[in-house]
C-alpha positions in Angstrom: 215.7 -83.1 -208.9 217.0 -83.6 -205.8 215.4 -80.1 -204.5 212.2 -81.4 -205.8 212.5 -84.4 -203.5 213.1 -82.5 -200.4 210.3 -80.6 -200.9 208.0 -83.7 -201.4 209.6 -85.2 -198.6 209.2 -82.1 -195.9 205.3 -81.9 -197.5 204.4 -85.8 -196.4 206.4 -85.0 -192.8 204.0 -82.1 -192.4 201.2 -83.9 -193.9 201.9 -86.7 -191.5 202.3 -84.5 -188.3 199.3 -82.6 -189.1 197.2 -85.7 -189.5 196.9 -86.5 -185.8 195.9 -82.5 -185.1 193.6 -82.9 -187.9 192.0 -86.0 -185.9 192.2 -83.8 -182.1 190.6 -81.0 -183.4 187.7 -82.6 -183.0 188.2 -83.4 -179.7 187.1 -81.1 -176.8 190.4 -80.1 -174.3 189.6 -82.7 -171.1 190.7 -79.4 -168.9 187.3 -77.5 -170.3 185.3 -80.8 -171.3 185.6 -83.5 -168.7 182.4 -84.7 -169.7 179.7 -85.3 -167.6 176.8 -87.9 -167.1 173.6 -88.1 -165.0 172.9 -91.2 -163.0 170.5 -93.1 -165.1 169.6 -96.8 -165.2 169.6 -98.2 -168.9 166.1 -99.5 -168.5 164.9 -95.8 -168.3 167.5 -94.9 -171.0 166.4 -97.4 -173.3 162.3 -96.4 -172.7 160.7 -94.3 -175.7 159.7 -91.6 -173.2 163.1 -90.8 -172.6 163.7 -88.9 -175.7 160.9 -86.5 -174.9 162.4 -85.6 -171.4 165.2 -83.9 -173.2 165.7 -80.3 -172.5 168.1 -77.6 -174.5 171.6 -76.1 -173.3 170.3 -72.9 -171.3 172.3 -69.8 -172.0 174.3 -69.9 -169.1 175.4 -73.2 -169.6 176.1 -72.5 -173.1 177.8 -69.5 -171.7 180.1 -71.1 -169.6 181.2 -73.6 -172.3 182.2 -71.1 -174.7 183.8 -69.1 -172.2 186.1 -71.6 -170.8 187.8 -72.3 -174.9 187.9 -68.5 -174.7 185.4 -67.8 -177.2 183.2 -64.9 -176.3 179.6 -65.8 -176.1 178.0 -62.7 -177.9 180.2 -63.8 -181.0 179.9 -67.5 -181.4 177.6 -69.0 -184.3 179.2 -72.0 -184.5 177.8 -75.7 -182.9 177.6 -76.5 -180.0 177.6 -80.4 -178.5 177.6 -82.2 -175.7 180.3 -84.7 -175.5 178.5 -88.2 -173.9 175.3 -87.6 -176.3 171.8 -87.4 -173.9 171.3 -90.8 -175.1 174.2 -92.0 -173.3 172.8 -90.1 -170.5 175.1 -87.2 -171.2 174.0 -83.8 -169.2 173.6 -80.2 -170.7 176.4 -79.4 -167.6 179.2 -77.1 -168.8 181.6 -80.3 -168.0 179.7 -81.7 -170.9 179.2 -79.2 -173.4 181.8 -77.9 -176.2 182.4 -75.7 -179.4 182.4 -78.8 -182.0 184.9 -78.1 -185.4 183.9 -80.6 -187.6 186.4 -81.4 -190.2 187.1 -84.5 -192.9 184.8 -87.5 -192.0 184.3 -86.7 -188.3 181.0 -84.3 -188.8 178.1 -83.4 -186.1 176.3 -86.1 -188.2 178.7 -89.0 -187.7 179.2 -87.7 -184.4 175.1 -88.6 -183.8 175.9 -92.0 -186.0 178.3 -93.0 -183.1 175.8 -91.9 -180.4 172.8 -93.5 -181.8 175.1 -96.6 -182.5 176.3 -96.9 -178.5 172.7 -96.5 -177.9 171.6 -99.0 -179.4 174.4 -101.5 -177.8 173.4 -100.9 -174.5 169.8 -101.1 -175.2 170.8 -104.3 -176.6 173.0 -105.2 -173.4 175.8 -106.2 -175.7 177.9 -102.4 -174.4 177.9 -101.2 -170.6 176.9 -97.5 -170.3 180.0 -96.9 -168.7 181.7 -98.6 -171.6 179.9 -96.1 -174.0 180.1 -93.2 -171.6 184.1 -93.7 -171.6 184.3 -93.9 -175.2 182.9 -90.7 -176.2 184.9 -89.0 -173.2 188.6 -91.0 -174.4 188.3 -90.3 -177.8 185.2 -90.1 -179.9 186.9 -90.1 -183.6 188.7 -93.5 -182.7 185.0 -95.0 -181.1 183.4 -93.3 -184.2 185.8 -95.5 -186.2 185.7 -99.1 -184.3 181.5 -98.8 -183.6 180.5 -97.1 -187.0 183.1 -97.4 -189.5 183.9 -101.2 -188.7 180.0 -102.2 -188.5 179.4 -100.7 -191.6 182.5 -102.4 -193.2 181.7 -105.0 -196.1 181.0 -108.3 -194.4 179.2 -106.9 -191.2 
């Protein structure tokens, strides 16, 4: 019994320790990502037209990305993502752009929730852009989890 209870034990410890590398995966390194932002007024964020000046990540730029987590270009077929989404003004700048793993609840698709939820705060003046810029660049999981997760909590 007592063997069985060390085992358990040493399971949660990993378990436990793994959880915050679980949650970072997700995260780009800040030494390859530092993310990166245009100067844009919100007024011309916020406009409908914006959306249609968007242009793709050019191979080079997605070249450079890859190549600074070490990935070789040729044999990536994974996602790629910019870390402050173009509607927070986000560029297609190799400062900006990363391999995304998605794991658990932290997907491309809530990772677009979050972007499309800042959005809409700053449209709505009630979030600076800097404000949302920052969040995405500090730690997107934990913005993904106070902006989405809590407005979509029973009660809001």
């Amino acid at each position: 019994m007592r063997m069985h209870t060390i085992q358990v034990s040493a399971l949660a410890l990993a378990f436990a320790t793994a959880l915050p590398a679980i949650t970072t995966a997700q995260l780009p390194s800040k030494d390859h990502t530092p993310g990166a932002a245009a100067k844009i007024d919100v007024k011309r964020l916020c406009s409908a037209e914006f959306t249609g000046s968007i242009k793709p990540i050019t191979h080079w730029q997605r070249d450079e990305a890859l190549t600074r987590y070490g990935i070789r270009p040729e044999s990536f077929d994974g996602t790629l993502d910019r870390l402050i989404p173009v509607s927070l003004g986000g560029t297609n700048d190799p400062d900006n752009v990363y391999p995304f793993h998605a794991s658990g609840e932290f997907t491309f698709d809530g990772k677009n929730q979050l972007g499309e939820r800042l959005h809409q705060l700053v449209c709505d003046r009630k979030l600076s852009l800097k404000d949302a810029q920052n969040a995405m660049k500090k730690d997107w999981t934990r913005a993904y989890k106070q902006y989405v997760q809590a407005s979509n909590a029973p009660g809001h």
